[in-house]
C-alpha positions in Angstrom: 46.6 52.5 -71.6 45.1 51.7 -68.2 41.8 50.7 -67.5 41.4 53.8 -65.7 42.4 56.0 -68.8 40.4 54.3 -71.0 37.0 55.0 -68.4 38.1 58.5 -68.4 38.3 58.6 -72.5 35.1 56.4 -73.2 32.3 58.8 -73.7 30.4 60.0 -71.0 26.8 58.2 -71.4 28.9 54.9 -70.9 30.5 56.0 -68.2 27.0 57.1 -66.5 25.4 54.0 -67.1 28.3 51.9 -65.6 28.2 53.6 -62.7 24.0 53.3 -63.0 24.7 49.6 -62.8 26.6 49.9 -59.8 24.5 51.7 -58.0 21.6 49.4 -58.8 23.7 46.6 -57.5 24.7 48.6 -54.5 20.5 49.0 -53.4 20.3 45.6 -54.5 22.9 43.9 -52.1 21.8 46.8 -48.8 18.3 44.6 -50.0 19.3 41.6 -49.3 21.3 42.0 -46.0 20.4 41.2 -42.9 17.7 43.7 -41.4 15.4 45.1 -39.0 13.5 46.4 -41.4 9.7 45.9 -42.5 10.2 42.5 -43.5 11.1 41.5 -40.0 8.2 43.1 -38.4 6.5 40.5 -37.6 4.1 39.7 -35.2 5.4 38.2 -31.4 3.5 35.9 -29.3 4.4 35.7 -25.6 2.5 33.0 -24.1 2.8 31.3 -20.9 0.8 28.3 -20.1 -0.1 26.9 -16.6 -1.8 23.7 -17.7 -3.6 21.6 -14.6 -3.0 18.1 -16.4 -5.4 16.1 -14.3 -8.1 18.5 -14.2 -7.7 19.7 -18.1 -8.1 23.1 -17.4 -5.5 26.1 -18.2 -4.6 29.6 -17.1 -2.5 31.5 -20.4 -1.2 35.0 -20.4 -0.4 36.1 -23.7 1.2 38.9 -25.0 1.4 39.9 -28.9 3.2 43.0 -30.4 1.5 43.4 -33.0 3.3 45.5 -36.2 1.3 47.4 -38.4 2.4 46.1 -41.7 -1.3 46.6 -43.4 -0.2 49.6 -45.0 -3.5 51.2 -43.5 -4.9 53.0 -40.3 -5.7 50.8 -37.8 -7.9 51.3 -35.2 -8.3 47.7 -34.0 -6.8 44.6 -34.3 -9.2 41.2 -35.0 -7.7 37.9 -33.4 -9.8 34.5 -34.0 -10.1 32.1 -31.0 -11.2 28.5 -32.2 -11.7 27.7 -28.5 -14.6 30.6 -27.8 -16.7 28.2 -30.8 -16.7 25.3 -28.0 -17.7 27.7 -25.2 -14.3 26.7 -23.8 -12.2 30.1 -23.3 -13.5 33.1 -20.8 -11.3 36.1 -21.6 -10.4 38.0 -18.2 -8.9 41.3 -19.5 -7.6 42.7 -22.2 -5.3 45.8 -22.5 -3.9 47.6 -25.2 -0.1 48.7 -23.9 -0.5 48.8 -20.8 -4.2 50.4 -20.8 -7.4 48.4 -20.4 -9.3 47.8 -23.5 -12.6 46.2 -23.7 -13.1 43.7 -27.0 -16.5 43.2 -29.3 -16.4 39.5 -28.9 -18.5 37.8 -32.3 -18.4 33.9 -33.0 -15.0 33.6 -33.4 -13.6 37.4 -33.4 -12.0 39.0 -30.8 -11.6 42.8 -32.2 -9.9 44.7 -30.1 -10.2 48.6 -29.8 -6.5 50.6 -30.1 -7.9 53.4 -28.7 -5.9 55.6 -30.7 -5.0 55.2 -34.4 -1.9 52.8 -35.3 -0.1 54.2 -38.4 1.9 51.9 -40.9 5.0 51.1 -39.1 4.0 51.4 -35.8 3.5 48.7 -33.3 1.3 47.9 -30.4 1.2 45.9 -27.8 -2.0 43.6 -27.0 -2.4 41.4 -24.1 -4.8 38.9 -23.0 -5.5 37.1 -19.4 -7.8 33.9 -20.1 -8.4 30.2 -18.8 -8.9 27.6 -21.1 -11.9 24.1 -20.2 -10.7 21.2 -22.3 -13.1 19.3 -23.6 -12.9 15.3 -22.7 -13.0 12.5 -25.4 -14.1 15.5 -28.1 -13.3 18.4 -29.5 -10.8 17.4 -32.4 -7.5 19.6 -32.9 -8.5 20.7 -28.9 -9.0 18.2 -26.6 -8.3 15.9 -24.2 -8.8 12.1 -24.3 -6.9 8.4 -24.1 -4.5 10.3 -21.6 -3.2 12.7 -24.1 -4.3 16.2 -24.1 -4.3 18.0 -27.5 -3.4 21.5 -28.0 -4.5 23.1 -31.2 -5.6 26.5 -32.2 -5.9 27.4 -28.4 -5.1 30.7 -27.9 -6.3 34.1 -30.2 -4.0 34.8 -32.8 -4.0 37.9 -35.1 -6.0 37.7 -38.3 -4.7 38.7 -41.6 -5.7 42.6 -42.9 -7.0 42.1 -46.4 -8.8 44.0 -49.0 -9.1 46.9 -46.6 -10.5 45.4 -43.5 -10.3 42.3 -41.4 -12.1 39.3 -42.4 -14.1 38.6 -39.4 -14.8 34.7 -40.6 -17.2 32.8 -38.8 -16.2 29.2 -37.7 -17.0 26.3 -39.7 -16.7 22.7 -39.2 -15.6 22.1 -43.2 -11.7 22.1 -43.5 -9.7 24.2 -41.5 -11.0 27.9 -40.5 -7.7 29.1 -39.9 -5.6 31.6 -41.0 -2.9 33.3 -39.9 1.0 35.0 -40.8 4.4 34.0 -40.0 4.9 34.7 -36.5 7.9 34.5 -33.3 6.6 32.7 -30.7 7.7 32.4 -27.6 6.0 29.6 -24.9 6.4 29.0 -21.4 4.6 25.7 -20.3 4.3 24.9 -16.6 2.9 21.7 -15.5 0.3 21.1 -12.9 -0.5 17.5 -11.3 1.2 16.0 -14.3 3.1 13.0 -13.7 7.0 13.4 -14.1 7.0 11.2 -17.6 4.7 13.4 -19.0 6.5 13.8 -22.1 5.2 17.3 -24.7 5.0 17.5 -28.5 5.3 20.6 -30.0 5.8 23.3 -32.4 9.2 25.1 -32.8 12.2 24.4 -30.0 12.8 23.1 -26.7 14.9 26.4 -25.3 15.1 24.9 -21.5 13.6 22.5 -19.5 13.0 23.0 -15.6 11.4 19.8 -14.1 7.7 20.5 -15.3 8.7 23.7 -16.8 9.4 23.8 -20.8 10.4 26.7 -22.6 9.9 27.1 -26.4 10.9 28.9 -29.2 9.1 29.3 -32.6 10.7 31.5 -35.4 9.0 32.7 -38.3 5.7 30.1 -37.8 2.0 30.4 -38.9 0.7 28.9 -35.7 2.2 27.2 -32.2 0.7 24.0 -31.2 1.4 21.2 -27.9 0.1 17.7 -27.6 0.8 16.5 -23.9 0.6 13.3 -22.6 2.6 10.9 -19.6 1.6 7.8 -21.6 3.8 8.8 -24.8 6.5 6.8 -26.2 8.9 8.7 -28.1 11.7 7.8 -30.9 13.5 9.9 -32.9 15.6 10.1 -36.2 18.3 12.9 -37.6 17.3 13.4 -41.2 20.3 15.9 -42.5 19.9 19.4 -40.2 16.5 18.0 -38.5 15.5 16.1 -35.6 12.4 14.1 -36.1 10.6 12.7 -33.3 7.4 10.8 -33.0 5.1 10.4 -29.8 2.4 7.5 -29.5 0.6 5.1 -27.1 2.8 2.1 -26.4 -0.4 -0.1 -27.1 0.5 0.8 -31.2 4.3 0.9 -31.1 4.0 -0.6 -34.9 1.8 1.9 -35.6 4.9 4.4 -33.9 7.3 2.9 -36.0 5.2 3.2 -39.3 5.3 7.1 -38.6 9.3 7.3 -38.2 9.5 5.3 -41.3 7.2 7.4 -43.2 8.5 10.5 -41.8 12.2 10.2 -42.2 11.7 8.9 -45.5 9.3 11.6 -46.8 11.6 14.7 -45.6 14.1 13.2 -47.6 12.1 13.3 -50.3 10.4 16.4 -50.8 13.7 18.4 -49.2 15.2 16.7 -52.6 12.2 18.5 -54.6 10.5 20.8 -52.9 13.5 22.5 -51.1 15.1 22.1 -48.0 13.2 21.7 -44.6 14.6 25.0 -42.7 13.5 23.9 -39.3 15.8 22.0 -36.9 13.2 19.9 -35.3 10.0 17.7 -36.9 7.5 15.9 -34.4 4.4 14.0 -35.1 2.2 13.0 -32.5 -0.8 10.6 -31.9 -4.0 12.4 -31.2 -7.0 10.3 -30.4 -9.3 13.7 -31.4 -8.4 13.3 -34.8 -10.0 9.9 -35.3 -8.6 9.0 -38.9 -7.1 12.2 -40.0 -4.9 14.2 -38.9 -4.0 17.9 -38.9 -0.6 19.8 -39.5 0.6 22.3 -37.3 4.3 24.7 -37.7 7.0 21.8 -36.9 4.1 19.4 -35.8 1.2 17.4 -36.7 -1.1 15.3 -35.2 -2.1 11.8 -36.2 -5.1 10.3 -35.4 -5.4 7.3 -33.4 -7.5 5.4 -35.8 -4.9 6.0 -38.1 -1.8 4.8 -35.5 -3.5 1.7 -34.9 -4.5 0.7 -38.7 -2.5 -1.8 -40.6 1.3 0.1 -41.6 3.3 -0.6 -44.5 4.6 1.9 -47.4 1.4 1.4 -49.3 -1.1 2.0 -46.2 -3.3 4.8 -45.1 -1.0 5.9 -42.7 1.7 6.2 -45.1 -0.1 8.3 -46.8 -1.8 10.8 -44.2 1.8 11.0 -42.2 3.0 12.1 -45.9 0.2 14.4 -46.3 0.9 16.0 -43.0 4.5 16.6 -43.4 4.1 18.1 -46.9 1.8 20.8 -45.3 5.2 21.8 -43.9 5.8 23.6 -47.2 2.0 24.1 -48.3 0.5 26.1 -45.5 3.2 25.9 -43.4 6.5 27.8 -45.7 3.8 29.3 -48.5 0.5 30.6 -46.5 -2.9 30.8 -48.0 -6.0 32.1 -47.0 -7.6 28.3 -46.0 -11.2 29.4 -45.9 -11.2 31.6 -48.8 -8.4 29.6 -50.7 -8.2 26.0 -49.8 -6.9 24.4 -52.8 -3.5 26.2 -52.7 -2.8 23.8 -49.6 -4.7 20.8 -49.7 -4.0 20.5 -53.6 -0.2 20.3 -53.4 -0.3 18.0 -50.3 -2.8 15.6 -51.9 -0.6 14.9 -54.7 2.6 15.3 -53.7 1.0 12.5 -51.1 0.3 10.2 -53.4 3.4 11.1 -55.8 5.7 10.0 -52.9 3.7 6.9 -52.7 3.9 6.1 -56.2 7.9 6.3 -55.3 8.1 4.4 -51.7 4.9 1.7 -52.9 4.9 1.8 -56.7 2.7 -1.3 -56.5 0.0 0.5 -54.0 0.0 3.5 -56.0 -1.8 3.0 -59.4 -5.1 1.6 -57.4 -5.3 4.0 -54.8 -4.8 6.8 -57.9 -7.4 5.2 -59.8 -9.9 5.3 -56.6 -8.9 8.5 -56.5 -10.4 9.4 -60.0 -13.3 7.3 -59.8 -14.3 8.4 -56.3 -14.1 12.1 -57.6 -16.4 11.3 -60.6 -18.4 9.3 -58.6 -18.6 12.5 -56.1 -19.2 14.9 -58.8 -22.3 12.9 -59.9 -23.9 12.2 -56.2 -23.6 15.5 -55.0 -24.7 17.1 -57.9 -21.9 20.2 -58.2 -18.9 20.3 -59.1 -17.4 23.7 -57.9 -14.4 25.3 -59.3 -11.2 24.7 -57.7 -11.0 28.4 -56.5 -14.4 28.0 -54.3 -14.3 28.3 -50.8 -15.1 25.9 -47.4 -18.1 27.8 -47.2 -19.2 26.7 -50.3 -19.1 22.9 -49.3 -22.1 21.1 -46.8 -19.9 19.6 -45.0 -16.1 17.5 -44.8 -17.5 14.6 -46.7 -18.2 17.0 -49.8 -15.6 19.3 -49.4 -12.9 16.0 -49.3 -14.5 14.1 -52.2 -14.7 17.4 -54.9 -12.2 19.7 -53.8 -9.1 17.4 -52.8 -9.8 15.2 -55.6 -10.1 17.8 -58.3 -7.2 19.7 -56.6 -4.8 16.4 -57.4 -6.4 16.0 -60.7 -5.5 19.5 -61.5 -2.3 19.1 -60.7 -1.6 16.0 -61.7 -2.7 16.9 -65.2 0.4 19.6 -65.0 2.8 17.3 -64.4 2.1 14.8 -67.1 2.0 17.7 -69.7 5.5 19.3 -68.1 7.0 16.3 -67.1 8.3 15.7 -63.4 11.5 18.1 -63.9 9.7 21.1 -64.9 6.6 20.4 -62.3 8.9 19.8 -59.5 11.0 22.8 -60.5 7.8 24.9 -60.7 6.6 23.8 -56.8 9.9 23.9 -55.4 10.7 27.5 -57.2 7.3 29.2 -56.3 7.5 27.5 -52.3 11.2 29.3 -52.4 10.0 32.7 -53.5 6.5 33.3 -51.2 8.6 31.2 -48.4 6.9 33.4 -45.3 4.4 34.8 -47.1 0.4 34.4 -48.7 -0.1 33.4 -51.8 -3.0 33.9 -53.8 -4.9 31.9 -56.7 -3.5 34.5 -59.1 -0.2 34.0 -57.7 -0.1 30.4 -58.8 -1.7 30.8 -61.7 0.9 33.0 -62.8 3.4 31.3 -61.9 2.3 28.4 -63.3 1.8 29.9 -66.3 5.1 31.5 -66.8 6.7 28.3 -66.4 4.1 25.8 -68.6 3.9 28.3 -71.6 1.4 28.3 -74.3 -1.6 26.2 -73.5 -1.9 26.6 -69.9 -5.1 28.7 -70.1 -6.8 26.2 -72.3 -5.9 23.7 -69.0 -7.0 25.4 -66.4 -9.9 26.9 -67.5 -11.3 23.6 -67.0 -10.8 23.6 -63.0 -11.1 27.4 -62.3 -13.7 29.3 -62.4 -13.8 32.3 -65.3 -12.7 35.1 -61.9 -9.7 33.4 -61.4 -9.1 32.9 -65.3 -8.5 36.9 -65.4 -5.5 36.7 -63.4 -3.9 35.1 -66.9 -5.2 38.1 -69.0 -2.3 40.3 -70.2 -2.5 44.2 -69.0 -3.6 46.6 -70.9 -0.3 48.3 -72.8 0.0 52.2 -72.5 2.3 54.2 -74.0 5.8 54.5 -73.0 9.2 55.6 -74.2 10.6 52.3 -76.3 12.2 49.8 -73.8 12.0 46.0 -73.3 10.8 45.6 -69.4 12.3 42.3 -68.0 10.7 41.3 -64.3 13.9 40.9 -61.9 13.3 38.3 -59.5 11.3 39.6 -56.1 12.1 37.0 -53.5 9.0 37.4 -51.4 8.7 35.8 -47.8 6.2 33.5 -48.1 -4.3 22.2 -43.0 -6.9 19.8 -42.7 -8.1 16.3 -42.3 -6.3 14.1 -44.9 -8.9 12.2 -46.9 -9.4 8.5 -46.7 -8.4 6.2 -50.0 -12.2 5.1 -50.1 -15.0 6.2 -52.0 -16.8 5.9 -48.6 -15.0 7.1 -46.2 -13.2 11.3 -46.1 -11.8 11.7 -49.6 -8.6 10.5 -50.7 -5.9 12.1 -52.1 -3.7 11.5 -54.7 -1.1 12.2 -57.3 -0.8 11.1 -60.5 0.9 8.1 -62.2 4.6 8.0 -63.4 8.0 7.8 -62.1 8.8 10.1 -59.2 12.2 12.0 -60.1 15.1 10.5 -58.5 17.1 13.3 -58.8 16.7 17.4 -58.2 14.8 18.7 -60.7 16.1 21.2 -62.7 14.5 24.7 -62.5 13.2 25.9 -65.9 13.7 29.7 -66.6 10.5 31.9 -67.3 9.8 32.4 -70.6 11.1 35.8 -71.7 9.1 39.1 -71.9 8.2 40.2 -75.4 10.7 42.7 -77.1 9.4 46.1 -77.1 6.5 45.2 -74.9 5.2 49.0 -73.6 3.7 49.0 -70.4 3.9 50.8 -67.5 7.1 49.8 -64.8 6.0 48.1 -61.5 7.2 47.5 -58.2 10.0 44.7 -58.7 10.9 45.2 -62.6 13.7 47.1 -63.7 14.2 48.7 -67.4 16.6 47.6 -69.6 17.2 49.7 -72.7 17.3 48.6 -76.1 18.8 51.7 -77.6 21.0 54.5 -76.3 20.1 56.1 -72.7 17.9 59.4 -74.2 18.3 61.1 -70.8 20.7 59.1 -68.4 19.6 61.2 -65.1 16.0 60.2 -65.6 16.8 56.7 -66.7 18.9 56.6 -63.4 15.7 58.0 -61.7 13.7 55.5 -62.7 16.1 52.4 -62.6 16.9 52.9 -58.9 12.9 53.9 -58.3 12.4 50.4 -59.5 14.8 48.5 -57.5 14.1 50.3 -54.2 10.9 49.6 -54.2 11.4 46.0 -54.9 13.4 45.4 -51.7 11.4 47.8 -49.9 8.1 48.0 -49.1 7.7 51.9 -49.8 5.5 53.8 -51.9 5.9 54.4 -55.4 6.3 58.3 -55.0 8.8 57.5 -51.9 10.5 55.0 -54.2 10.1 57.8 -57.0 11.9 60.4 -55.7 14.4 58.2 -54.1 15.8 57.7 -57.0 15.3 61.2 -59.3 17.4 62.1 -56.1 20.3 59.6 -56.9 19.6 60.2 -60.6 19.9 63.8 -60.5 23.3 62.9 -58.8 24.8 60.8 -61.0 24.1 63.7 -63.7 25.7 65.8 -62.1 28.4 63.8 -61.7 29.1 63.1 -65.3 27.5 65.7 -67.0 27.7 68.7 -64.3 31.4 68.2 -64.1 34.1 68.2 -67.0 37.1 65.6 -66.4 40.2 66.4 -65.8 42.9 64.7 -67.8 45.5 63.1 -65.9 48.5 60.9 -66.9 49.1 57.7 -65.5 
């Protein structure tokens, strides 16, 4: 008897929910191929950049099509322009496609009117005309001093639409006010009295190069950043797929070479456990307007002078701030966060995955700058008087001296409490799996906490309930249960897309960071699986779950129905009555098939 005869005998439930499964593998694979679908619409930057070098001023052009992906109305769109907080941008026009538009300019917002109502799914195009005054000798992340001109957060960039409306937040000097999605950039950079070894840092790809001319790529980055200067010295290092480069003043060369170290040696080790860098191309750059920190940036970060010029070695400062840098690469840079509302999610990971790879490259450094760490925090906690929860925001912080000494600290401690109770496999497995499934995206507090949760087990609660405050604990209360017909629900995976001065190892100076003590793994760590879902757990089906029956199929057109429903809207950002009759559609179908038509016998 053939296969085929034996299909045509079996009886006909089976053969309806073989060809369910096929089906729900069939929308499964059209998921994951290659699209231009909602997940690619995202927003594209256009910029192009006359830059007078000698004069520090700047004429930019930009462009944005902007994709409505809010799932709301839109009748503007907010950008935030760091350089309007320093009285250094004047905005010449504004149009909205083609058509001039007149923006409500507040602190940092520039909201610009549509002029008619963008629907979900529909795109708009938004350009700018503006000229840019760089500050001299100040001005951090933008500025201009020591014969390098920095480039940070210089042009408006679209916020992110959350909770209904756009967050509208106003500037503050404590952390990083910025916030943004993943982003194509494109960047044209002319040169203006520059001298011809002016030499440019920057984010994404160098497309072409036409004497003082650069043009640059960025895909699928939060943010685009330059540092400029004709005084650079530049090296450079292949780590696996990427190019790393650094740029400094010849005058610290050592400190230069401290930086290549430190960088090619740190991608190596977190591409082993956090997951690959995707990128092909790495730079870090000097920037006198960082003083002692530094600040990351998509495929570049800055470095502060006072930092290039300090003592080097594995176990120094600048070991450790380069570290912290690159490691934003994956937290902030790969896995977004809201880093007014949310800071922790970044600065937490990079402050002890910082002082984890120390404890690997400097094992004899590492216990007493993780134990200034601890006492610095304590210390901290008892000067200032507070101790906020680990979920608080920058505006909840004076100023960078408290915000460094509670939140990074407590952020490491948090964290470093998890991997001691999970051991380095599990922990590494846990950051490296949840920076692979929101790579592209935003995370939340919630989302971690989840997350975290599913992969610690039973206890977690009882440990984070110490650095969270009771709001964020709610995310680890189970749902309600209503009724529904008997079926265990199992969550199918949902592969979603998914900054700030490093603190000082002093109890004096900005806070230090740090991880905790033990080996670093020397190997991959293995990824742990979720702990299962209950048996006969009844709740109601969400987006990205699929059922899977315990019994017989009751009604195998319905089951079909909401199988497919399921698995549609997990690869698809459609809504649950679109995703709903989707699949009654193909449900009804396959009934028909099997139960609306009688076989015909046929010998083989």
């Amino acid at each position: 008897m053939t296969a085929a005869s034996r299909c045509l005998r079996a009886p006909r439930w089976r053969v309806a929910f073989r060809l369910l499964l096929a089906l729900v593998a069939a929308v499964s694979t059209i998921g994951a191929l290659p699209s231009t679908s909602y997940a690619e619409a995202i927003p594209k930057y256009e910029l192009g950049v006359t830059l007078d070098y000698a004069a520090s001023t700047a004429t930019v052009s930009e462009t944005v099509l902007y994709p409505n992906r809010t799932g709301a109305t839109l009748k503007t769109v907010a950008f935030s322009a760091m350089p309007l907080h320093l009285g250094a941008l004047s905005l010449k026009s504004t149009s909205v496609d083609g058509a001039p538009a007149t923006p409500r300019i507040d602190n940092i917002t520039i909201e610009v009117p549509l002029g008619k109502s963008l629907q979900p799914g529909e795109s708009v195009t938004i350009a700018f005309e503006f000229t840019l005054t760089i500050p001299r000798e100040a001005g951090g992340r933008f500025s201009r001093g020591s014969g390098i001109t920095s480039l940070g957060n210089f042009f408006p960039i679209a916020q992110v639409f959350r909770g209904g409306d756009w967050p509208r937040y106003r500037y503050t000097e404590v952390g990083d006010a910025f916030f943004s999605e993943a982003s194509d950039f494109e960047v044209t950079l002319t040169l203006r009295n520059a001298p011809p070894t002016t030499i440019v840092a920057h984010s994404g790809e160098l497309v072409a190069r036409d004497g003082q001319k650069w043009l640059l790529r960025g895909r699928s980055i939060r943010d685009f950043a330059m540092c400029i200067s004709d005084r650079y010295e530049a090296t450079s290092e292949q780590v696996g797929s990427t190019s790393l480069s650094v740029f400094y003043l010849p005058e610290h060369e050592a400190g230069g070479r401290q930086m290549l170290q430190t960088g090619v040696e740190l991608l190596k080790w977190a591409n082993e456990r956090l997951g690959p860098y995707p990128y092909p191309s790495l730079h870090i750059a000097e920037s006198p307007g960082m003083e002692g920190v530094g600040q990351e940036y998509p495929n570049l970060v800055f470095i502060g002078t006072g930092v290039v010029a300090g003592p080097t070695g594995r176990g120094s400062y600048s070991a450790y701030i380069v570290a912290h840098e690159l490691i934003h690469q994956w937290f902030y840079g790969l896995v977004g966060n809201d880093q007014l509302m949310e800071p922790w999610l970044d600065e937490g990971p990079t402050v002890h995955l910082a002082y984890q790879y120390v404890k690997s490259a400097a094992p004899s450094s590492y216990e007493a700058m993780w134990n200034n760490l601890v006492s610095s925090h304590r210390a901290a906690v008892s000067t200032f008087g507070v101790d906020p929860p680990l979920d608080a925001s920058v505006y909840d912080y004076k100023d960078d001296n408290q915000y460094f000494a509670l939140m990074y600290r407590k952020a490491a401690l948090f964290l470093e409490e998890l991997r001691q109770r999970m051991g380095d496999t599990a922990y590494y497995a846990l950051m490296r799996d949840f920076s692979a499934q929101h790579r592209y995206g935003i995370v939340t507090t919630a989302d971690f906490l989840k997350f975290a949760a599913g992969r610690y087990g039973d206890g977690f609660a009882a440990v984070a309930v110490r650095y969270f405050s009771l709001e964020a604990m709610r995310a680890l209360q189970p749902a309600t249960p209503t009724p529904q017909p008997t079926a265990t629900m199992t969550p199918a995976p949902t592969p979603t897309a998914t900054r700030t001065p490093s603190p000082a190892p002093s109890a004096t100076a900005a806070p230090t960071q740090t991880p905790a003590p033990s080996e670093a793994p020397s190997s991959p760590a293995t990824a742990e699986t979720p702990s299962p879902t209950e048996p006969e757990t009844i709740r109601p089906l969400s987006a990205g779950e699929a059922v899977v029956f315990a019994a017989e199929m009751p009604t195998p057109p319905a089951a079909a129905a909401v199988v497919v429903a399921a698995t549609v809207e997990r690869q698809y950002p459609v809504d649950a009555p679109v995703a709903g009759a989707i699949g009654l559609g193909v449900g009804l179908g396959v009934g028909w098939l099997v139960w609306g038509r009688r076989p015909r016998r046929r010998r083989w």
